[in-house]
Steps between C-alpha positions, in 0.01 A plus 500: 500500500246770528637866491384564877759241622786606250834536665500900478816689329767647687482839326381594139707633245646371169627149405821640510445660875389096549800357336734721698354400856489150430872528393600684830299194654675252339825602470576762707694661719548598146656872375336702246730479237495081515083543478508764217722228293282178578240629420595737186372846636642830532641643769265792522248256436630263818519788668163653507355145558702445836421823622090415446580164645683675786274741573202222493698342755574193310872534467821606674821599490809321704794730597746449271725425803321161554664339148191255500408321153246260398532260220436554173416362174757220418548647154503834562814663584475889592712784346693715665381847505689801345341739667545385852800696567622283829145602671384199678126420422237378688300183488130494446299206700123390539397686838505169718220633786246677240302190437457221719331161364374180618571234340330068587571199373215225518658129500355144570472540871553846607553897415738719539542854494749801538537844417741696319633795375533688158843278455322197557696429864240337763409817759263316732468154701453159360148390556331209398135270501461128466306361238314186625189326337363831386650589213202655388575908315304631769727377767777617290408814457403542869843360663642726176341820659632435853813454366499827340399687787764354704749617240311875504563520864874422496565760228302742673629452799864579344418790429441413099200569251221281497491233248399586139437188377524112548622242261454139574680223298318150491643176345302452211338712176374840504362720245433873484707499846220481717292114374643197645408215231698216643645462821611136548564527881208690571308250336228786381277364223384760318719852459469759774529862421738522822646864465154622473405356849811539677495909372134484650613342812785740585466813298758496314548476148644096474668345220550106445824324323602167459809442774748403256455767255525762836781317621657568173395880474630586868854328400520702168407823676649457826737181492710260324363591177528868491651617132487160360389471176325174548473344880327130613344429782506086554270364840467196663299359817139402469517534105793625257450858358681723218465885411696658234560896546607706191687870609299472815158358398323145458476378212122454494321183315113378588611207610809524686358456820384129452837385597658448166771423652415226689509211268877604309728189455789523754628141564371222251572240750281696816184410642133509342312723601137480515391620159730213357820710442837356593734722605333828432544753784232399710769307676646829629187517674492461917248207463702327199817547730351334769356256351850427373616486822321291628578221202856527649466525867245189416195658726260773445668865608373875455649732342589647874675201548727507176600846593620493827693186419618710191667789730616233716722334165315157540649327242183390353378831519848641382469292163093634452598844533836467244225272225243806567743772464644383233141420322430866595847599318365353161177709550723793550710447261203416240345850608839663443525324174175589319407793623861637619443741749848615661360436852313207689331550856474177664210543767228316677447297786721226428763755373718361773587203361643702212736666778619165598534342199683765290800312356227258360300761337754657349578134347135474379566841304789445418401158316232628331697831391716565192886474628543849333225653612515791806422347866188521562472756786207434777414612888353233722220696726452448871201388549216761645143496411533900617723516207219414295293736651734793437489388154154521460523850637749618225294371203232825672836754508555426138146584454501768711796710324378377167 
């Protein structure tokens, strides 16, 4: 990504002056004497940094009446000071309003975008553009720009900063954050250097993730997966999608973003799917499911069609969605297994099902788990494409406080 489009730094100062605010980010409402031990300093040292960051308006303190705490590290337990004498302390946070951000997320047949603050909450409206037979960058970055602006005028118009920056997540590979290479549902042929032309089309310095991997940052940093050592984020709908986060961050490989995933062994008497596999996890898929479906209803149904009758306990549908679930419990549980994170985030369109079908994919994990092992732990998502959006936006506050 060229240096003109670079998502711009918060403040300067040290790596330690970094390390602290993306500690009160992550974990905070935190007190000084908790920061100063995570992260081995002094507390002279913590001091002087949180009165630069304070003073650069990147930090704050909470009364000490408000008793608010934010996770932390699930190995780290905090000392009790000896030099407190009974004083209460105060709590240092991220300042929420300083920055505002917009984050987009571009999918098969639309994009969404949203704004949000320095704490990664959404500050602005939901708005959104169809994608119909032009899926052409251009018309991307176009509908990508109006978007933008829309989000611009609903921060401004609460009274907050301007966006500094916009990060858009895509489903697909990405190098040098900016260089779409392979987009799938996009169907671009050749890679498209889209943060460069969507930082040219709105002004703004843009960044460019792959969705799963900023689905997986905003969780470590502002949800299920803060102060895990190791967190998963699992995703089915269209296709079936895996991230692995290590103390906050993904774990990066070239090719992760080919759907790796996609072809893993979860029931060795499933369905073939249409590179030759049978049973690999293409049958967690939406078209695989409804193709499914449609073998047992004995005509051809959508997808659509499986999932109303799904919410409405069809007994057909019923059995699908406890076969599925449990299919996705193996994948789970085969994530959890090899590369035992303490955490999985279920998410996606098709989430859902997950919701419905619990018992049965706690079976599949359970089957395909050691009897002594721990539980594996996970969070089944609500579906929002906005969601993904957000995310997108706090892959560009992690760059932005560095």
């Amino acid at each position: 990504m060229a240096d003109s489009n670079a998502i711009p730094q918060w403040f300067s100062g040290s790596e330690h002056t970094h390390r602290v605010a993306a500690a009160v980010a992550q974990y905070g409402p935190i007190a000084r004497t908790t920061l100063a031990q995570m992260l081995g300093l002094s507390q002279g040292s913590l001091s002087r940094i949180t009165s630069d960051l304070i003073y650069a308006g990147v930090i704050e303190e909470l009364p000490a009446v408000s008793g608010a705490s934010g996770k932390l590290p699930e190995r780290f337990t905090p000392k009790e000071s000896s030099d407190r004498r009974g004083r209460p302390q105060t709590a240092l946070v991220l300042c929420a309003n300083a920055r505002t951000f917009v984050g987009v997320k571009v999918h098969g047949t639309s994009i969404v975008s949203a704004a949000v603050n320095a704490h990664g909450e959404v500050v602005s409206g939901r708005h959104e553009a169809p994608i119909g037979e032009d899926q052409s960058p251009e018309y991307v970055t176009e509908a990508i720009a109006r978007l933008v602006s829309a989000c611009a005028n609903d921060v401004t118009a609460a009274g907050l900063p301007s966006p500094t920056a916009v990060g858009v997540a895509v489903g697909g590979h990405v190098v040098d954050d900016s260089t779409v290479t392979f987009a799938p549902f996009l169907h671009w042929e050749s890679a498209v250097d889209l943060g460069a032309m969507v930082g040219q089309a709105t002004g703004l310095p843009c960044g460019v993730f792959n969705d799963i991997d900023s689905l997986l940052v905003d969780a470590s940093w502002f949800g299920p997966g803060v102060g895990l050592d190791m967190f998963a984020v699992v995703t089915i709908g269209v296709g079936v999608g895996y991230s692995l986060a290590v103390h906050g961050e993904p774990v990066t490989y070239p090719d992760k973003s080919y759907g790796l995933v996609g072809h893993v062994l979860v029931d060795p008497e499933g369905p073939r799917c249409t590179s030759g596999h049978i049973g690999c996890s293409q049958c967690l898929t939406d078209d695989s499911i409804a193709e499914q479906y449609s073998a047992i209803v004995g005509r051809p149904v959508t997808f659509e069609d499986f999932a109303r009758d799904a919410r409405s306990r069809v007994p057909q549908a019923t059995q699908l969605v406890n076969r599925t679930c449990f299919r996705l419990g193996a994948l789970v549980a085969t994530v959890a297994n090899i590369a035992m994170p303490g955490h999985v985030m279920i998410a996606g369109e098709s989430a859902f099902l997950a919701k419905i079908g619990t018992d049965s994919l706690r079976d599949g994990i359970r089957f395909y788990r050691h009897s002594q092992a721990q539980p594996v732990k996970f969070t089944i998502m609500n579906h929002d494409w906005q969601l993904w959006a957000k995310a997108a936006a706090s892959r560009v506050i992690v760059k932005h406080i560095g």
